[in-house]
ROSE-542122 format. One line per field, with one value per residue: residue in three letters; x, y negated, z negated of N, C-alpha, C, O in turn. Coordinates in Angstrom, 2 decimals, m for minus. Last residue first. Example, Ala and Ser with C-alpha at 12.3 -4.5 7.8 and 13.67 -1.06 7.14 Angstrom:
<pts>
r: c(ser:ala)
nc1: c(12.85:13.19)
nc2: c(2.25:5.69)
nc3: c(m7.08:m7.80)
cac1: c(13.67:12.30)
cac2: c(1.06:4.50)
cac3: c(m7.14:m7.80)
cc1: c(12.90:13.20)
cc2: c(m0.03:3.30)
cc3: c(m7.87:m7.80)
oc1: c(13.41:14.24)
oc2: c(m1.14:3.32)
oc3: c(m8.04:m8.46)
</pts>
This chain:
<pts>
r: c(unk:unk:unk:unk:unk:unk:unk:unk:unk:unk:unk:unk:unk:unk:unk:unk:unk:unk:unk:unk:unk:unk:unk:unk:unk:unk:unk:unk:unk:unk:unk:unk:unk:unk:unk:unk:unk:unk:unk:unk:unk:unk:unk:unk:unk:unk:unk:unk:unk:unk:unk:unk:unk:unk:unk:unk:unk:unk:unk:unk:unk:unk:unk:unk:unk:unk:unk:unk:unk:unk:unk:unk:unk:unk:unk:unk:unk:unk:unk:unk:unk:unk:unk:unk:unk:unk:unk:unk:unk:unk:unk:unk:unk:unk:unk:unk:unk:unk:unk:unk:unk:unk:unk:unk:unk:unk:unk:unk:unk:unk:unk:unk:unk:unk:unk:unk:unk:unk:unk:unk:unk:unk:unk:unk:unk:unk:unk:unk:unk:unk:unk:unk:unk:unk:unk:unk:unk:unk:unk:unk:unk:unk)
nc1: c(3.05:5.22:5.63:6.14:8.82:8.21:8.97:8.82:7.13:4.36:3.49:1.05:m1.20:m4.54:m6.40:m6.49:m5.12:m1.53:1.67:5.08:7.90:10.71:10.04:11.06:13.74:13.91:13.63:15.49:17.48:17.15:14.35:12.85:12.73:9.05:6.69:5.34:5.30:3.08:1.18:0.80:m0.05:m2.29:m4.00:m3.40:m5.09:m7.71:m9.81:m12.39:m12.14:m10.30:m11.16:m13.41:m12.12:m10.70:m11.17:m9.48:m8.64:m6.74:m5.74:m5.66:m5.65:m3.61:m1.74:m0.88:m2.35:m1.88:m3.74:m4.05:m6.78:m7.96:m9.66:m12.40:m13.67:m11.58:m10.63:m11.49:m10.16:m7.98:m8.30:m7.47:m7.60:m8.76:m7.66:m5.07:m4.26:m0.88:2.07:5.77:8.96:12.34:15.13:17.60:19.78:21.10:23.54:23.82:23.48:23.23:22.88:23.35:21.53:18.02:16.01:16.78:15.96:13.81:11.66:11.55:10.37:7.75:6.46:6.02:4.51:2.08:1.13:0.21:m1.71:m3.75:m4.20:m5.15:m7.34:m4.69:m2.11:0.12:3.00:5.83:9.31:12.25:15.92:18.66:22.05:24.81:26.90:27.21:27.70:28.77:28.39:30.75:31.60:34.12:36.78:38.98)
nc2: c(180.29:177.73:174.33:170.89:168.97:165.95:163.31:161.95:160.31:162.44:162.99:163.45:165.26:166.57:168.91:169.83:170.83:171.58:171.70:171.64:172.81:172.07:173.73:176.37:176.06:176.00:178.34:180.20:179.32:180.66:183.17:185.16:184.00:184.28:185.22:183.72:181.18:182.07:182.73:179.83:178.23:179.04:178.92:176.15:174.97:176.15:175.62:176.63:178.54:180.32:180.64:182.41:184.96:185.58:185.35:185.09:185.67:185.14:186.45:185.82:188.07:185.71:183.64:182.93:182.62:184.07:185.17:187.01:186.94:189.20:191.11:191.70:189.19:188.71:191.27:193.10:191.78:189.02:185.66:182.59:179.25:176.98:175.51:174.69:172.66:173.15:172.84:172.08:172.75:171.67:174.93:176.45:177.15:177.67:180.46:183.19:183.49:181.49:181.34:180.30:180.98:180.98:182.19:181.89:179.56:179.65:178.10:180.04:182.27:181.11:180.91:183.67:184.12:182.37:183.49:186.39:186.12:184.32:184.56:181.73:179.68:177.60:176.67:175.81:174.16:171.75:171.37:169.62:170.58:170.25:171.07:171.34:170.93:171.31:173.80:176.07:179.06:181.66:184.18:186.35:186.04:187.78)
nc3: c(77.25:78.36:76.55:77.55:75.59:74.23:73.27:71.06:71.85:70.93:68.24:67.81:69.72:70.09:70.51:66.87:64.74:65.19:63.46:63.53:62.01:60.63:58.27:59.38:58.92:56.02:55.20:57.10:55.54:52.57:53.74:55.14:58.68:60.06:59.98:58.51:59.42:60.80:59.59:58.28:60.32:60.80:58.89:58.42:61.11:59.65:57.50:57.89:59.64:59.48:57.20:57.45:58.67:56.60:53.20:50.76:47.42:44.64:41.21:38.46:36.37:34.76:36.73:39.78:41.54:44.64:47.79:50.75:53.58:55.72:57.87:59.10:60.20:62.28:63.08:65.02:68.29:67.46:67.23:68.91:68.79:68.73:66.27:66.96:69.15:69.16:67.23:68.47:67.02:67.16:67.33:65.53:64.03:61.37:61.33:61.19:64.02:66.92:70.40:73.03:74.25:72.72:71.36:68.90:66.95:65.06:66.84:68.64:67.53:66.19:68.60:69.44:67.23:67.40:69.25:68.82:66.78:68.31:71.63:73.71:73.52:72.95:71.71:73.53:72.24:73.25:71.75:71.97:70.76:69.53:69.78:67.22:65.76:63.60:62.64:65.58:66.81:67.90:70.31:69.63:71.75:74.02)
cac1: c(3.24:3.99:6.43:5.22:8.38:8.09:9.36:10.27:7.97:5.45:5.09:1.47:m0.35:m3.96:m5.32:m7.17:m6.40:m2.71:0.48:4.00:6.68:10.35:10.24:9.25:13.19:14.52:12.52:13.95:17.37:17.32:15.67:12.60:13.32:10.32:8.10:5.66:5.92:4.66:1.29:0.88:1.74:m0.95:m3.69:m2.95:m3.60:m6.98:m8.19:m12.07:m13.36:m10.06:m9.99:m13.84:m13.34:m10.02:m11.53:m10.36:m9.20:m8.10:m5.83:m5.67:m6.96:m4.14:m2.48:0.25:m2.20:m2.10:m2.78:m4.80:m5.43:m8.30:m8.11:m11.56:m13.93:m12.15:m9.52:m12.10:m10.42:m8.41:m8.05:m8.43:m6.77:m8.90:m8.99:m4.79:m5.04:m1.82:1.26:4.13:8.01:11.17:14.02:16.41:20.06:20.18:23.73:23.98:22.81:24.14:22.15:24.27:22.72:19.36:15.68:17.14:16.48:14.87:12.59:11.55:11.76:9.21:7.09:6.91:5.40:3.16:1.80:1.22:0.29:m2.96:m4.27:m4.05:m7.49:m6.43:m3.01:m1.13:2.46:4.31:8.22:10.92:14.76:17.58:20.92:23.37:26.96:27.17:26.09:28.82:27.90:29.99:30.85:32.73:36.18:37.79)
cac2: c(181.46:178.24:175.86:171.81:170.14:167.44:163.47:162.78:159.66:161.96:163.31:162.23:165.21:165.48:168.88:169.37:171.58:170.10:172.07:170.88:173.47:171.27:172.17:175.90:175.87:175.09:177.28:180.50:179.45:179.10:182.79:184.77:185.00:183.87:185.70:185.55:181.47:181.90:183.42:181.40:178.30:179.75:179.81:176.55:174.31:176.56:175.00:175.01:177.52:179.37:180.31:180.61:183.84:184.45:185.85:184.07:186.54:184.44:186.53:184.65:187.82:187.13:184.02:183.17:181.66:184.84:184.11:186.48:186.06:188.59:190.10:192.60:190.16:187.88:190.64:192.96:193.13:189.95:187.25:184.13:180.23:177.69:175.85:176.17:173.37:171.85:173.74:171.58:173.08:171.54:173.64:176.44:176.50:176.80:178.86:182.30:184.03:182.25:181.56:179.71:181.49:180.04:181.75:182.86:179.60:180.10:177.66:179.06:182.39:181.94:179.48:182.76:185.11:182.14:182.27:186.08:186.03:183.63:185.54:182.53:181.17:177.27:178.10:175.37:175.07:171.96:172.30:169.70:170.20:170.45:170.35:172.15:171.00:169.82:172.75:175.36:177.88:180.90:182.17:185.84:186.30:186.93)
cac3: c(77.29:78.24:76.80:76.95:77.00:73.89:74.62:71.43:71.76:72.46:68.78:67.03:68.47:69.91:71.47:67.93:65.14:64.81:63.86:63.20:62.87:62.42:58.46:58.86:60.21:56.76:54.81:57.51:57.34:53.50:52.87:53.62:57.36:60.17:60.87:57.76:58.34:61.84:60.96:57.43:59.39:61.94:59.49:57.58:60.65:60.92:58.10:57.19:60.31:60.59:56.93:56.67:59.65:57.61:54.89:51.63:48.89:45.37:42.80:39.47:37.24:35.02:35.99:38.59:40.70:43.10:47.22:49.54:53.26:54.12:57.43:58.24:59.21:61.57:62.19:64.07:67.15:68.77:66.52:69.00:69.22:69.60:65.98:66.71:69.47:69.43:68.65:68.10:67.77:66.90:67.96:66.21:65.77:61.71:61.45:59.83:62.86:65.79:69.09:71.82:74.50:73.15:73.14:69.06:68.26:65.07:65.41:69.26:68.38:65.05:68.01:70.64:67.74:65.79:69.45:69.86:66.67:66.89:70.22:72.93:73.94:73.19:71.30:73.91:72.74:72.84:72.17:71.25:71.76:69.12:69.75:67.64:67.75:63.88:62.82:64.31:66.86:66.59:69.88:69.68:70.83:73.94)
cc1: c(3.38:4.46:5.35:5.67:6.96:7.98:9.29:9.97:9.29:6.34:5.07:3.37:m0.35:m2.97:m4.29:m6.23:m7.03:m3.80:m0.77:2.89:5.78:9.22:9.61:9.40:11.44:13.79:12.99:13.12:16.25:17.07:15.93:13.86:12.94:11.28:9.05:6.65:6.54:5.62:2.10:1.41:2.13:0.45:m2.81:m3.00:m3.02:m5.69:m7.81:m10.43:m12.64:m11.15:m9.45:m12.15:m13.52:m11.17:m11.02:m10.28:m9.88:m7.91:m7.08:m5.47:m7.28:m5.37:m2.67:m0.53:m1.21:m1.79:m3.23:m3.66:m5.47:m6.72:m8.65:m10.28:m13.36:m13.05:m10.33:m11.56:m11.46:m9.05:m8.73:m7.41:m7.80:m8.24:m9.39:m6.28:m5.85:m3.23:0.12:3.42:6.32:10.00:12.73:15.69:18.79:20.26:22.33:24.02:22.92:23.44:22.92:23.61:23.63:20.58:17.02:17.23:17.26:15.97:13.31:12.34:11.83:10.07:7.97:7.21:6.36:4.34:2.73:1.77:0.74:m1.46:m2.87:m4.45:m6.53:m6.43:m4.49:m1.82:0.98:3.90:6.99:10.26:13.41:16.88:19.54:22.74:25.67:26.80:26.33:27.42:28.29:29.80:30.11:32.94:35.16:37.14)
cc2: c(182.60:180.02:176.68:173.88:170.59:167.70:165.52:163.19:160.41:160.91:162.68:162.38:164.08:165.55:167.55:169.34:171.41:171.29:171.57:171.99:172.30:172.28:171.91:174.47:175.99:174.99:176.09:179.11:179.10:178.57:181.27:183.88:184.54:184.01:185.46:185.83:183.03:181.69:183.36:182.22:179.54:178.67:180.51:178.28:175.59:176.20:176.06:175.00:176.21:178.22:179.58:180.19:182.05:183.99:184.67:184.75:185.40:184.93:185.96:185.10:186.11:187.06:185.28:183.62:182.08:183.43:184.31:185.69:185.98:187.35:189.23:192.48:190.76:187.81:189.03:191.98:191.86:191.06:187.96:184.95:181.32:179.15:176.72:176.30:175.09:173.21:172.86:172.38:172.48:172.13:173.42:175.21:175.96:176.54:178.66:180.40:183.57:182.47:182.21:179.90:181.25:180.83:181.13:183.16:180.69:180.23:178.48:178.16:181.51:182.18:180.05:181.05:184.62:183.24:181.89:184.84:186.22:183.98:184.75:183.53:181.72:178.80:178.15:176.67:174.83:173.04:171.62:170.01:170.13:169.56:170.79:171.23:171.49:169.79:171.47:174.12:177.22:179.54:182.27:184.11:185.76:187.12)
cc3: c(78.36:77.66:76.87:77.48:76.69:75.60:75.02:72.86:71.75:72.68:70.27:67.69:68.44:69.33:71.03:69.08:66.45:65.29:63.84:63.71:62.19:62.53:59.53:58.73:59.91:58.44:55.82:56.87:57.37:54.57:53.17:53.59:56.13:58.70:60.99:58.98:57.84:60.91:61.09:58.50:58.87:61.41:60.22:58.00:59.60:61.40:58.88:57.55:59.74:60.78:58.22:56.53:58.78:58.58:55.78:52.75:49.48:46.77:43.40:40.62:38.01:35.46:35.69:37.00:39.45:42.45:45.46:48.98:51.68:53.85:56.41:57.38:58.71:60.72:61.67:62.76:65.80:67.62:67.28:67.95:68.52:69.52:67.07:65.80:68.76:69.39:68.54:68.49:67.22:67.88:67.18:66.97:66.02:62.97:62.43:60.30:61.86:64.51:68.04:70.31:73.54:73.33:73.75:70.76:68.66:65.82:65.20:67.78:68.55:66.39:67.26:69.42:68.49:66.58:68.16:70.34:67.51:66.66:69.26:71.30:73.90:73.97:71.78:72.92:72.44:73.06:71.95:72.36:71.16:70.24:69.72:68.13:67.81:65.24:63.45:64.21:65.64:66.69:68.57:69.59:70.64:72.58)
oc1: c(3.59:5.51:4.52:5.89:6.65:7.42:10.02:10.94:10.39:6.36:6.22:4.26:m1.30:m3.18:m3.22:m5.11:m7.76:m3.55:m1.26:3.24:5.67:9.56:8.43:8.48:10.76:13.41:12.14:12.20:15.86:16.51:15.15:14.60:12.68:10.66:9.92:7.43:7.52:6.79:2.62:2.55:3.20:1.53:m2.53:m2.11:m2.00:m5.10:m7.60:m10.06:m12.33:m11.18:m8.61:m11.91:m13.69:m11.17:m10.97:m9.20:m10.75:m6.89:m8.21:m4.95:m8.31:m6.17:m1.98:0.26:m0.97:m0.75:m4.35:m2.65:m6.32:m5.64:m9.74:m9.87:m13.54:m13.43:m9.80:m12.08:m11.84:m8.64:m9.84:m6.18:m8.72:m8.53:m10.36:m6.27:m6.53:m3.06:0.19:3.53:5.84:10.01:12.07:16.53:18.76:20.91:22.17:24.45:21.81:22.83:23.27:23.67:24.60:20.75:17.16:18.01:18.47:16.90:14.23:13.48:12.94:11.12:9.12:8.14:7.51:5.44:3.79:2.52:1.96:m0.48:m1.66:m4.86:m6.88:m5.63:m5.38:m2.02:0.53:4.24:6.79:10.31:13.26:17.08:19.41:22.57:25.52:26.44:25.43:26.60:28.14:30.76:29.06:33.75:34.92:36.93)
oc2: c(183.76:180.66:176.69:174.35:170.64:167.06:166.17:163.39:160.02:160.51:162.47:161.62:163.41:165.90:167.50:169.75:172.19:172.30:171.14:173.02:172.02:172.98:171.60:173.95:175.35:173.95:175.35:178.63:177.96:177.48:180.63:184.65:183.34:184.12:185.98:186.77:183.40:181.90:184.38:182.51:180.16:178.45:181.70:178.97:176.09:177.03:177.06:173.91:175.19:177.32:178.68:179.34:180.95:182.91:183.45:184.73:184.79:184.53:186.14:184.27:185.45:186.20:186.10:183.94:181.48:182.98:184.57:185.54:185.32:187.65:188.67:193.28:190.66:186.72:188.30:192.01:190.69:191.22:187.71:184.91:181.00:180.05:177.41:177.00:175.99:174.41:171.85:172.87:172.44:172.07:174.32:174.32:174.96:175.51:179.07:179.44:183.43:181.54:183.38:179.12:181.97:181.54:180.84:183.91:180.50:180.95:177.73:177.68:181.61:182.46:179.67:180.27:185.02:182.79:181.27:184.72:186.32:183.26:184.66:183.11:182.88:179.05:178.67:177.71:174.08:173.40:171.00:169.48:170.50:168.39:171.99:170.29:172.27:168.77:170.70:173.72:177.86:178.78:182.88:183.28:184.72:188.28)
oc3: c(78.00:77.64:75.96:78.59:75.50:76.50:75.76:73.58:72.12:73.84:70.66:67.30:68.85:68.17:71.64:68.78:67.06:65.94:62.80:64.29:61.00:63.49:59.66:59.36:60.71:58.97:56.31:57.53:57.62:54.67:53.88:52.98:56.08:57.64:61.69:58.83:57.21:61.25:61.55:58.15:58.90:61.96:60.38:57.50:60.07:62.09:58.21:57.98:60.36:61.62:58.28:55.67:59.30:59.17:55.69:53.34:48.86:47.32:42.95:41.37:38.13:35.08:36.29:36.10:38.40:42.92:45.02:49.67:51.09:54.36:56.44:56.53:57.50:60.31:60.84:61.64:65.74:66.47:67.73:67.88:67.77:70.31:66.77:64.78:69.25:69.58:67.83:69.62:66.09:69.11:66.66:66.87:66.74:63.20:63.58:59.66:61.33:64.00:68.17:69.36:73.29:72.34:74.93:71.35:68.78:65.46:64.90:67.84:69.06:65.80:67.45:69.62:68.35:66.24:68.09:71.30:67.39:66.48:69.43:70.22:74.14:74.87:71.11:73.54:71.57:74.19:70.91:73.47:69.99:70.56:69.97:67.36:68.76:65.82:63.75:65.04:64.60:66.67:68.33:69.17:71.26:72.21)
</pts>
């Protein structure tokens, strides 16, 4: 018997909703990085793109547990000298909250091709409203 190696052409791809309304932030960026990486699949192969589109809806609700909306800083370097910019994440979930839990589910998933490739299929909306039911999304609970 020898291993299954998924090839690309045989991958299907399903579509996720997840609900972050009172969910802690990385325990949902935590279940969507398995969900684009499709690692949740019997047919999960390591050098080959398997993963699923995923939506999360709702990610102005979602919670930092602890002190992490004071004490978590998000910083980012302009390539300058003295271009580092610190934004607390309390004004990081107030003005984008979309951009909070890309950052969240981006850092879990691999640095490399694979990994930019499946950040593709992650949508994320602030409000309960997407723009997808025409694919026809499961909603996947936690």
């Amino acid at each position: 018997m020898s291993t299954f190696m998924q090839k690309p052409a045989e991958v299907s791809r399903n579509w996720y909703v997840i609900d972050a309304a009172g969910k802690p932030l990385g325990r949902v960026a935590a279940v969507a990085a398995t969900l684009l990486r499709g690692k949740n699949k019997p047919t999960f192969t390591p050098h080959v793109d398997c993963g699923d589109h995923v939506i999360i809806i709702n990610c102005e609700k979602a919670v930092l547990t602890g002190n992490k909306l004071e004490n978590k800083f998000y910083h980012h370097h302009s390539g300058y000298v003295g271009g580092l910019k610190s934004v607390q994440y309390k004004t990081l979930m107030a003005k984008n909250p979309t951009k909070a839990m890309d950052l969240a589910v981006g850092g879990m998933l691999p640095h490399n091709s694979i990994g930019r490739t499946a950040a593709t299929r992650l949508r994320t909306y602030a409000g309960a409203e997407h723009e997808h039911a025409a694919q026809k999304p499961v909603a996947y609970e936690l």
